[in-house]
C-alpha positions in Angstrom: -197.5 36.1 -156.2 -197.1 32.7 -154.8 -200.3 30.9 -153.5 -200.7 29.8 -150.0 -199.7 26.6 -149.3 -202.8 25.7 -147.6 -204.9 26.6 -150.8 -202.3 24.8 -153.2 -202.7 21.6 -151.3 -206.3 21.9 -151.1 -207.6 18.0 -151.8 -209.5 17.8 -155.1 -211.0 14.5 -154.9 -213.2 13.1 -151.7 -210.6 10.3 -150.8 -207.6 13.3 -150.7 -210.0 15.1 -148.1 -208.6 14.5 -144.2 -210.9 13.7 -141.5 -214.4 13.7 -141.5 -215.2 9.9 -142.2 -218.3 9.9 -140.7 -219.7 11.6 -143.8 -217.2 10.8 -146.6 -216.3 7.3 -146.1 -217.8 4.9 -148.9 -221.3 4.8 -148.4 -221.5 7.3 -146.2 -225.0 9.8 -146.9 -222.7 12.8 -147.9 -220.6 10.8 -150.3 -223.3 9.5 -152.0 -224.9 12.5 -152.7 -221.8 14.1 -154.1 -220.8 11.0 -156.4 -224.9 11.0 -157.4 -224.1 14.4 -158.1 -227.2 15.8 -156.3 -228.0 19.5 -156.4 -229.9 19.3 -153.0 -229.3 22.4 -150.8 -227.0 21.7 -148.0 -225.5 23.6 -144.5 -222.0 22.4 -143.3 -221.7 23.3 -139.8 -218.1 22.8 -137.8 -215.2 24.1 -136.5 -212.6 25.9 -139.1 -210.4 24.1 -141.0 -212.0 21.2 -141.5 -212.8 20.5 -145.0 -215.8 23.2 -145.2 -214.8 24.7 -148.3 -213.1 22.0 -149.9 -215.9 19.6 -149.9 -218.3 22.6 -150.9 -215.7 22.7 -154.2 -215.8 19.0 -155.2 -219.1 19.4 -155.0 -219.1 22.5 -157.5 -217.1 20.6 -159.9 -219.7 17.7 -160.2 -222.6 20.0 -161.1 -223.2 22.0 -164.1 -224.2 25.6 -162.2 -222.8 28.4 -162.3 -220.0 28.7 -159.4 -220.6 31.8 -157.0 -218.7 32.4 -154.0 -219.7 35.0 -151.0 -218.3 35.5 -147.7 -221.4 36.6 -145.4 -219.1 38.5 -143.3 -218.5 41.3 -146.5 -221.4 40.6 -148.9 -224.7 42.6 -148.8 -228.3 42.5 -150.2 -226.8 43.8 -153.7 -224.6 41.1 -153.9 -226.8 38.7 -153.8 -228.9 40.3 -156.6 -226.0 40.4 -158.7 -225.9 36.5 -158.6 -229.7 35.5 -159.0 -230.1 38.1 -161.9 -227.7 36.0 -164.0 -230.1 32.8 -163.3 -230.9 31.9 -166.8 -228.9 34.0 -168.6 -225.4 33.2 -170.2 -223.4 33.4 -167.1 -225.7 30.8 -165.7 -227.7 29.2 -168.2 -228.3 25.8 -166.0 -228.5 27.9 -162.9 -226.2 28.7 -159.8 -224.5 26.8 -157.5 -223.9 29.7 -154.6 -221.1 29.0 -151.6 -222.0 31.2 -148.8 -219.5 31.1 -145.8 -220.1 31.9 -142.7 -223.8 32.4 -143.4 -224.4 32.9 -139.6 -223.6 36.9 -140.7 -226.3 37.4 -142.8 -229.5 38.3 -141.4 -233.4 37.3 -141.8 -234.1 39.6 -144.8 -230.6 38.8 -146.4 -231.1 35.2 -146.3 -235.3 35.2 -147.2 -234.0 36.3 -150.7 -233.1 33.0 -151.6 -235.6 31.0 -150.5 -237.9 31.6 -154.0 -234.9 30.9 -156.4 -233.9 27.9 -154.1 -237.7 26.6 -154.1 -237.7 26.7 -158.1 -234.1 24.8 -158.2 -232.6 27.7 -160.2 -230.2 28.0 -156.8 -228.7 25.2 -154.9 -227.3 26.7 -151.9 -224.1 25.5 -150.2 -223.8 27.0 -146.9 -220.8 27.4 -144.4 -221.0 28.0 -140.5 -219.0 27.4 -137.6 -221.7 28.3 -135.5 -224.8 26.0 -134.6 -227.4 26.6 -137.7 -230.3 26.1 -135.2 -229.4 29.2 -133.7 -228.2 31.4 -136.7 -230.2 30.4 -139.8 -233.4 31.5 -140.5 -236.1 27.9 -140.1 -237.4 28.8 -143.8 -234.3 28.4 -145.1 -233.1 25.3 -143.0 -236.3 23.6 -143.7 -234.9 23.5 -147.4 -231.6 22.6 -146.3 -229.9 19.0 -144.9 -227.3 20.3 -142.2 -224.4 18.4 -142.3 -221.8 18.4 -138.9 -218.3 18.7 -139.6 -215.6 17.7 -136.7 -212.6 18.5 -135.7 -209.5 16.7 -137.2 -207.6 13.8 -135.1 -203.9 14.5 -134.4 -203.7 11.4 -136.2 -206.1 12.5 -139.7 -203.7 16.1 -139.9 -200.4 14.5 -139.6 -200.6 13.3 -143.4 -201.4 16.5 -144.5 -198.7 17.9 -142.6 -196.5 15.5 -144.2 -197.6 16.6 -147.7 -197.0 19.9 -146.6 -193.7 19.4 -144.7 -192.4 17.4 -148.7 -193.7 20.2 -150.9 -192.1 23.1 -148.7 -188.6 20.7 -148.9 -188.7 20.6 -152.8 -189.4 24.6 -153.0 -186.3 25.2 -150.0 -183.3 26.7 -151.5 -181.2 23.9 -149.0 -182.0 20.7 -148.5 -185.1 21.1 -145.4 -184.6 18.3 -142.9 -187.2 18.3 -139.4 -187.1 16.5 -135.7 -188.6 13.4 -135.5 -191.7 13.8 -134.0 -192.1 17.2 -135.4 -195.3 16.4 -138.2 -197.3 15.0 -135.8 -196.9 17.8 -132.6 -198.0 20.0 -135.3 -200.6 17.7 -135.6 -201.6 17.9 -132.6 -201.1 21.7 -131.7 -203.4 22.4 -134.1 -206.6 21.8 -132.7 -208.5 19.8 -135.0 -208.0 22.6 -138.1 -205.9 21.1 -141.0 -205.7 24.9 -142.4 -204.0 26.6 -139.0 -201.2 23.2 -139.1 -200.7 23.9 -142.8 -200.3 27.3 -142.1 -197.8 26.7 -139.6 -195.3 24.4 -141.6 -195.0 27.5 -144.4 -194.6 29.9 -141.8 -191.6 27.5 -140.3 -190.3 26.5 -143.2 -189.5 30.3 -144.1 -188.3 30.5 -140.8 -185.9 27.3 -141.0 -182.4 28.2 -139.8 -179.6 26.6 -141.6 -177.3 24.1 -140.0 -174.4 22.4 -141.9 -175.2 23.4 -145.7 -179.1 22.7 -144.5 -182.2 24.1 -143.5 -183.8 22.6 -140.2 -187.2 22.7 -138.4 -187.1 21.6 -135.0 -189.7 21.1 -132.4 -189.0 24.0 -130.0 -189.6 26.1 -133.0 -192.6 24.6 -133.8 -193.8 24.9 -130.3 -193.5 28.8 -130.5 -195.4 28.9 -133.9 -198.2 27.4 -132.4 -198.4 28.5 -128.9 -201.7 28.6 -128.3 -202.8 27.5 -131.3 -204.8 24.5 -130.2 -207.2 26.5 -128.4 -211.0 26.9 -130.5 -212.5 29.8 -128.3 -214.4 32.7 -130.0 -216.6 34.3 -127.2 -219.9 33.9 -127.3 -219.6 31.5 -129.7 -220.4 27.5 -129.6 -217.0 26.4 -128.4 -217.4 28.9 -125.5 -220.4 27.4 -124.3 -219.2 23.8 -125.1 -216.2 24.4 -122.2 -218.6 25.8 -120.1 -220.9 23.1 -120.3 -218.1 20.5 -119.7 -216.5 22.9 -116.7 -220.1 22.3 -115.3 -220.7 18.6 -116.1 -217.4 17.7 -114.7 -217.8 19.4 -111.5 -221.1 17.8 -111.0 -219.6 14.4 -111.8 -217.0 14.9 -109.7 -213.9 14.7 -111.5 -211.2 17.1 -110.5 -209.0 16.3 -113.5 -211.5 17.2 -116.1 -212.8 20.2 -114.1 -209.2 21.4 -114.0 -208.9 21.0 -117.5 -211.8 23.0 -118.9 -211.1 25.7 -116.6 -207.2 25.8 -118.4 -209.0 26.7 -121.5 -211.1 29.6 -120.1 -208.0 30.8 -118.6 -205.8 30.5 -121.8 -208.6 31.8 -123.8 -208.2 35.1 -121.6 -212.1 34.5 -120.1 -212.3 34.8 -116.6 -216.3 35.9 -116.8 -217.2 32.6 -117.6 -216.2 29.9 -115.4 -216.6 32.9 -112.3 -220.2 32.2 -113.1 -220.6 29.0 -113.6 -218.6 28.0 -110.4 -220.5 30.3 -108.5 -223.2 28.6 -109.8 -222.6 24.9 -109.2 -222.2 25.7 -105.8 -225.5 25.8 -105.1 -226.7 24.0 -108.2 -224.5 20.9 -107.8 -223.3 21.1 -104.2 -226.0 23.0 -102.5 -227.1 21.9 -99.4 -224.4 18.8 -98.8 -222.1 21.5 -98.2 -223.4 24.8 -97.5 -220.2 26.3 -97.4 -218.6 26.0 -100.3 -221.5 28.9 -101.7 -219.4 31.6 -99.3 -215.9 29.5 -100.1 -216.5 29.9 -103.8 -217.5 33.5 -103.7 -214.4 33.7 -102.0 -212.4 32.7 -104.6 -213.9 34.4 -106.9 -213.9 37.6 -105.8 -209.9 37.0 -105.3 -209.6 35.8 -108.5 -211.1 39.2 -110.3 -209.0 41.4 -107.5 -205.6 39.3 -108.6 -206.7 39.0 -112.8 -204.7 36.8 -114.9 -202.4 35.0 -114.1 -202.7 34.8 -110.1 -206.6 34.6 -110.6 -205.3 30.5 -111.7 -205.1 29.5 -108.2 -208.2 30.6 -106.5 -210.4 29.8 -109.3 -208.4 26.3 -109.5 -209.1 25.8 -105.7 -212.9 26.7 -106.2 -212.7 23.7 -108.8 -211.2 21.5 -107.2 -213.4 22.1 -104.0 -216.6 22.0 -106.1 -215.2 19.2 -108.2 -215.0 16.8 -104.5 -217.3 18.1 -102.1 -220.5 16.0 -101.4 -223.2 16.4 -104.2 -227.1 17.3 -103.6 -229.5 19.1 -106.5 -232.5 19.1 -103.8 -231.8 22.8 -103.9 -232.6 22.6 -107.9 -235.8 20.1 -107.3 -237.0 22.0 -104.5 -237.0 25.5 -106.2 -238.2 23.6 -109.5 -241.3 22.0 -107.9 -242.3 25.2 -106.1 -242.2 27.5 -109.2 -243.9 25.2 -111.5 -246.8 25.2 -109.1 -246.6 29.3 -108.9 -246.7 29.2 -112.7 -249.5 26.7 -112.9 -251.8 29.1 -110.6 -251.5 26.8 -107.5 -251.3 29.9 -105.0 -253.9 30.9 -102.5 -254.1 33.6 -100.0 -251.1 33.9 -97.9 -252.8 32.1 -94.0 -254.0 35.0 -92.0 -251.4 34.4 -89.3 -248.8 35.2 -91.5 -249.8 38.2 -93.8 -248.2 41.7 -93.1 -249.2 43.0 -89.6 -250.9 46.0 -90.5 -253.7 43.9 -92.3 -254.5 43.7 -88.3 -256.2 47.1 -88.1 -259.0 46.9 -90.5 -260.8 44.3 -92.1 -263.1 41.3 -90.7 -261.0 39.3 -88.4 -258.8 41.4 -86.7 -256.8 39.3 -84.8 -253.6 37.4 -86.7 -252.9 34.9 -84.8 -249.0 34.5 -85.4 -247.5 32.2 -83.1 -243.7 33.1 -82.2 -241.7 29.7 -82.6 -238.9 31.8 -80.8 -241.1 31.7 -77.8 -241.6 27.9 -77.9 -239.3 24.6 -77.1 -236.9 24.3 -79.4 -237.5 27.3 -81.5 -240.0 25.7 -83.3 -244.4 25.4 -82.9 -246.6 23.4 -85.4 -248.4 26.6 -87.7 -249.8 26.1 -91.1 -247.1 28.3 -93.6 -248.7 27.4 -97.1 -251.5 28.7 -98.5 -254.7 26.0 -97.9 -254.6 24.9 -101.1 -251.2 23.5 -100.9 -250.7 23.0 -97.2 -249.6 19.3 -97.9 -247.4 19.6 -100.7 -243.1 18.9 -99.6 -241.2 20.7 -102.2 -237.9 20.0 -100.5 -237.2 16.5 -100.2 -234.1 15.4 -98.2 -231.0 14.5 -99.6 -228.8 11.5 -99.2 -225.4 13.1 -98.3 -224.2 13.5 -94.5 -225.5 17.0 -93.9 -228.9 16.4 -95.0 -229.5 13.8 -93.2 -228.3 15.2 -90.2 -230.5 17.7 -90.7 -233.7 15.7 -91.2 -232.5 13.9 -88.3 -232.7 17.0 -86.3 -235.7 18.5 -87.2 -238.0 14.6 -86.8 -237.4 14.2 -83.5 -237.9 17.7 -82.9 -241.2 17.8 -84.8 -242.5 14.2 -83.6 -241.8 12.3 -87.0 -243.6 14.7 -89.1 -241.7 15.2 -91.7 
């Protein structure tokens, strides 16, 4: 059975490894632990296909352990008793070396059972996520740990590897394999930063190849339909979904209708239409708010279409909502205001409600019968000077005008109506 070519290329040496210079160039912290050949405990966190597992193998060869490997996704309790009862036997007489992938699967009690054979040193621990370890890995074990952040690979870092891939495929090809120019690097680049998917892709064409004149060749609209799709990193629920909607948000609050445009492509493609619903809905009164009141009811609008239509019509009123959000006026005095009032509600800053405006059937018993409301209805201008907050905060301004058009126009309104008082 012939091996995959992405596992027969694998890089055995740090300088073979693509990308991730920021912790494997000469001098880098990483690197220097790994040529020191250090047994410290480490967590690689980052996307897939970015050199995970291949660095977590140069580093098994430097070490004199005992090599175990465990997927967290399949391996239980028992497993991991299997491996720490050969500590200090044959099998593993100067200890293990254990690779755990995807270690965000195993839960507290699984991953408390190596904390006493990693505090002794008779188990270093190499650990694999693609999920942020802050969030999925128990703080005992972290504590132990240095996390180390892996990034997706540059267009520019895969397309070597692609070549490499591209020349051993032509030497196994029954014809000579020839390829469009331009072709190693849009694989490159359609991969989305994982080395293994773009790997994966030239074996899968290069089966595929059709011949042409006494050869076999690749070209780029066949490429294209391999990896349709493929540059998207989306796993619901997961970091990269909450990375886009983070950037959906931050670019409509920053006003750029490109980017906001852009993020929102990637829930769509990724088949999420949850997502940025709710965090357009929520802009527009986070990041909008009262500069343009409207767009809360214009939003809802659109996105109430949007779930009616589904995919692929629900593009163009959730693009609208974007691109309305993305450059109408910006105010957060709706997020201060509502911030400054709770955090006095949750610091005890009440008081009783004023007499004049608790519940009218407090009238008909009690001391002080008599309320004292006054009506602003039945008053110039809809509008009479009454104390509203309790006493204890009757001079505290929680809302504080913005500086946008309909603010202002609004504070206008309401000073020389009140006499400068606000």
């Amino acid at each position: 059975m012939q091996r995959p070519l992405a596992d027969e290329i694998r890089p055995k040496t740090l300088d073979e490894v693509v990308g991730q210079r920021h912790l494997l160039a000469p001098g880098a912290v990483l690197r220097r632990l790994i040529e020191g050949g250090t047994e410290a405990n480490m967590v690689f966190y980052g996307p897939s296909g970015t050199g995970k597992t291949t660095i977590a193998n140069i580093v098994a060869e430097r070490t004199h352990k005992a090599l175990y490997r465990l997927n967290a996704t399949t391996a239980s309790l028992q497993d991991i008793k299997d491996i720490i009862a050969d500590v200090g036997t044959l099998l593993a007489p100067g200890g293990v070396l254990l690779y755990l992938d995807e270690i965000q699967y195993f839960n507290k009690k699984q991953q408390q059972s190596l904390l006493e054979f990693m505090e002794n040193g008779k188990l270093t621990l190499i650990a694999s996520t693609t999920e942020n370890p802050y969030f999925y890995v128990y703080s005992a074990l972290l504590s132990r740990s240095t996390v180390f952040e892996f990034k997706a690979v540059s267009p520019e870092e895969a397309e070597p590897a692609v070549l490499r891939a591209l020349d051993i495929e032509k030497e196994r090809a029954p014809l000579p394999l020839t390829w469009e120019e331009g072709l190693p690097l849009q694989i490159a680049t359609a991969c989305g930063g994982d080395v293994r998917k773009a790997v994966n892709a030239v074996e899968l064409l290069s089966s595929a190849a059709q011949p042409k004149k006494g050869e076999l060749f690749i070209s780029k609209e066949d490429a294209a339909q391999v990896s349709q799709r493929s540059a998207m990193r989306y796993d619901k629920g997961g970091d990269a979904m909450y990375d886009i909607a983070s950037a959906l948000m931050k670019s409509l609050r920053g006003s750029d209708p490109d980017a906001a445009l852009h993020y929102l492509a990637r829930f769509l493609e990724a088949g999420d239409l949850v997502t940025p619903c709710r965090r357009l809905l929520c802009s527009a009164s986070e990041d909008v708010g009262m500069a343009y009141p409207q767009a809360v009811a214009i939003v809802k609008a659109c996105v109430d279409t949007a779930m009616q239509l589904g995919l692929p019509e629900a593009q163009l009123p959730l693009a609208q909502a974007a691109i309305l959000l993305a450059t109408a006026p910006k105010s957060n005095s709706v997020v201060e205001g509502i911030g400054r009032a709770r955090a006095d509600v949750r610091a005890g800053r009440t008081g009783d409600v004023p007499r004049q405006l608790q519940n009218v059937h407090a009238d008909t018993t009690g001391f002080d019968s008599q309320q004292h409301y006054l009506y602003p209805h039945n008053f110039p201008g809809h509008w009479v000077d009454q104390q509203y907050l309790p006493d204890a905060l009757k001079s505290v301004k929680y809302y504080q005008w913005g500086e946008n058009k309909t603010e202002q126009a609004a504070k206008a309104y309401w000073e020389k109506l009140k006499g400068k008082e606000l």
